[in-house]
N, C-alpha and C positions, 0 to 999 in steps of 0.2 A: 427304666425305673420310674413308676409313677410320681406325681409331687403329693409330699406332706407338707401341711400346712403345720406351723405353730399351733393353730385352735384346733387342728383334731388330737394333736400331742397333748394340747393342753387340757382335751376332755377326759383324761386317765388319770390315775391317781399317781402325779407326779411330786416334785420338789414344788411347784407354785400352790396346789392345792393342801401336801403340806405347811405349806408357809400360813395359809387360812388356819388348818388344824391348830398349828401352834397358839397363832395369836388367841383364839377360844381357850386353849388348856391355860393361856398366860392371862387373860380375862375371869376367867374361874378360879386361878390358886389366887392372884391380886387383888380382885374386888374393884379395881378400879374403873371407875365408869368410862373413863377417857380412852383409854384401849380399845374399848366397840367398835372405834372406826377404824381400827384397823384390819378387823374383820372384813367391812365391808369394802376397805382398799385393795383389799387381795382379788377380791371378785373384778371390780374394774379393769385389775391390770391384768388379767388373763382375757378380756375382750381387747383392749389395746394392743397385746403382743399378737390375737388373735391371725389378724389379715395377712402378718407376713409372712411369708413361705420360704418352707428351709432352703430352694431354690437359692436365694437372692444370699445365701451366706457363700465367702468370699472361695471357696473352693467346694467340689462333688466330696473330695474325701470325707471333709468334715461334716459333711449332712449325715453321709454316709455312716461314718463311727459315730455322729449323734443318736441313729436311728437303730443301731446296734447297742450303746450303755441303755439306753431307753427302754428296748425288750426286756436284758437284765432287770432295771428299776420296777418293771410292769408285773415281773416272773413270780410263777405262783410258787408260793410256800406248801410243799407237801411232805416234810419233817425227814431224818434222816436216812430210814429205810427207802423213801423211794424216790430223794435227791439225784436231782441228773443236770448239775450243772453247766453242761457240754453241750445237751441234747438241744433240737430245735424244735419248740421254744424249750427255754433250758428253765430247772425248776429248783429250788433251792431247802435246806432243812430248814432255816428258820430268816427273821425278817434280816438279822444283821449279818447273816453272813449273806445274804444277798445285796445291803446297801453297801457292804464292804465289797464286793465283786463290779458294784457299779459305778462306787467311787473309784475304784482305780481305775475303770475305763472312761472317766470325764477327767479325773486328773491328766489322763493323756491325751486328750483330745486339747485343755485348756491349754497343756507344756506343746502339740503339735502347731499350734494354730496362734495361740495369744491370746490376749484380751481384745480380739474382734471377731468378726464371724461367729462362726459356731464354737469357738474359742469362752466366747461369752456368756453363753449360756449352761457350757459343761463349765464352767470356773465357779457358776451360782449353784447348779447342781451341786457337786462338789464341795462346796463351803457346808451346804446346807444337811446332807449325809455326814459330814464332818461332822455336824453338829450334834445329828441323832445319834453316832456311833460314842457320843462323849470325848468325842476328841475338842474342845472348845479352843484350845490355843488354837490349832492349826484352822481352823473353820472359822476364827477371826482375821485371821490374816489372809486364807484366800479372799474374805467376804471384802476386807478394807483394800486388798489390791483390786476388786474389783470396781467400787465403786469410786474410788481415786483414778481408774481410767476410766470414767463414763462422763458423760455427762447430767448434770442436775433434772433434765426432762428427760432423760432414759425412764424408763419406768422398773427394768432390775438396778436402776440408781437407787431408788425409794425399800426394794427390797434389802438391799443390800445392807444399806443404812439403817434399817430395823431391825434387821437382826444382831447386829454388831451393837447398836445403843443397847436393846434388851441383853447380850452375853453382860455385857458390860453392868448394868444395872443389879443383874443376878449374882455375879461378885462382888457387890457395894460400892462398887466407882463409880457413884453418880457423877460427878463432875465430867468426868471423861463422857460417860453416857451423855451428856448434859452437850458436850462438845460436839459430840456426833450426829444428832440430831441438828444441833445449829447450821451444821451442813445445807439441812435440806430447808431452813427456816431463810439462808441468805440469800438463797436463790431465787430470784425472784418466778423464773419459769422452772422450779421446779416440782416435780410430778410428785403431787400429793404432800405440800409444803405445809396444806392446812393441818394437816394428821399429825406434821412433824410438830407446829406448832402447840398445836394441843399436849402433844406430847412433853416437850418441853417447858412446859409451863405446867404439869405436874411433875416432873421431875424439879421444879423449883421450889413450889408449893413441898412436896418429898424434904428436902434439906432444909427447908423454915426460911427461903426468899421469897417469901408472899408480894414484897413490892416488885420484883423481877417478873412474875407471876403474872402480876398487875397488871404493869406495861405490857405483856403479849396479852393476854385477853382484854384487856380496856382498846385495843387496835384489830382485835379480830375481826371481827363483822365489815369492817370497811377494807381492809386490806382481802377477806376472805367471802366478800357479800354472797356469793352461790354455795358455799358450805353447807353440806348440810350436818354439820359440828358448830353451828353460831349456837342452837338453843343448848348445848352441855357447856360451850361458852361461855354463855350466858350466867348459866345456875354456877359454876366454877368460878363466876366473878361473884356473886352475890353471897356467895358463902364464902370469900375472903374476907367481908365485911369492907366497912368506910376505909379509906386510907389513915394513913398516921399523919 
């Protein structure tokens, strides 16, 4: 069996490219200028996951049943008359009953293996179809078990954590959202902290803590000198106006 790499997985219209999608449709219905970089965070972490090779996951099965939901995920939609679920490549009537066909082959890959290996990235899958099929309880809780076993420089750490802040946001629990983020704001190595913070400091600005607000972008620029989120920063400090 030849080697897949991550980046040629990740050249297809999968859950990370998704993850991009979202962030755009949540930039457009919000207006919020602060969310742009999350856009451009998605991009990044698809070159970082890029180099490793599904080789290097903790067992052949699990690349193996990864390389298998992933057909499903990729499978063309040709509506119900000439649906052939079975067939190889297999084809499905419409987009959901295909992300439902491929979440339950990641949800058993993540229940075979765990939250390492290939366990970890059918767990992200997973959440994330969770999330499009509107199942949001369940696709929060796979998302938060997963990034509670990763560590802060994981880079599906940072995804994980955005999608959970925003479920969270879109039923009105800023504060929770507000927590979740913090996550990735205490870490000090973790991957894409500045985005976090940004983020969290509208969600402050959101609830009327403009002094809380304050303090993270009055400390951006030096805690995050390579940013390139110092100049929205910036204007996000300046239109809080003087302090009290």
């Amino acid at each position: 069996m030849a080697k897949v790499t991550r980046k040629e997985l990740l050249k297809q219209d999968d859950a990370f490219l998704a993850a991009a999608s979202q962030s755009a449709q949540w930039v457009g219905s919000h207006r919020a200028p602060v969310i742009l970089a999350v856009v451009g965070a998605v991009a990044v972490v698809l070159a970082a996951w890029g180099v490793i090779e599904l080789r290097s996951y903790r067992t052949q099965r699990g690349a193996t049943a990864l390389e298998a939901a992933l057909t499903i995920l990729n499978a063309e939609v040709v509506g119900e008359e000439k649906a052939a679920p079975s067939a190889t490549p297999p084809t499905f009537a419409s987009e959901q009953v295909k992300w439902r066909a491929a979440e339950e082959r990641f949800s058993q890959i993540a229940r075979d293996e765990g939250l390492h290996g290939a366990g970890v990235l059918a767990a992200f899958y997973s959440g994330d179809l969770r999330q499009k099929l509107g199942d949001n309880g369940p696709a929060e809780a796979q998302l938060t078990a997963l990034f509670e076993a990763l560590q802060p420089s994981d880079s599906l750490f940072f995804l994980a954590v955005e999608r959970v802040a925003y479920l969270q946001e879109g039923r009105g629990e800023l504060k929770q959202a507000a927590l979740t983020w913090q996550r990735l704001v205490d870490g000090t190595d973790a991957f894409y902290a500045d985005t976090a913070s940004f983020e969290l400091a509208r969600l402050y600005i959101k609830q009327g803590e403009a002094e809380q607000a304050r303090r993270l972008l009055e400390s951006f620029e030096a805690k995050f000198a390579s940013s390139p989120l110092r100049e929205k920063a910036a204007d996000a400090l300046a239109q809080l106006g003087p302090a009290l």
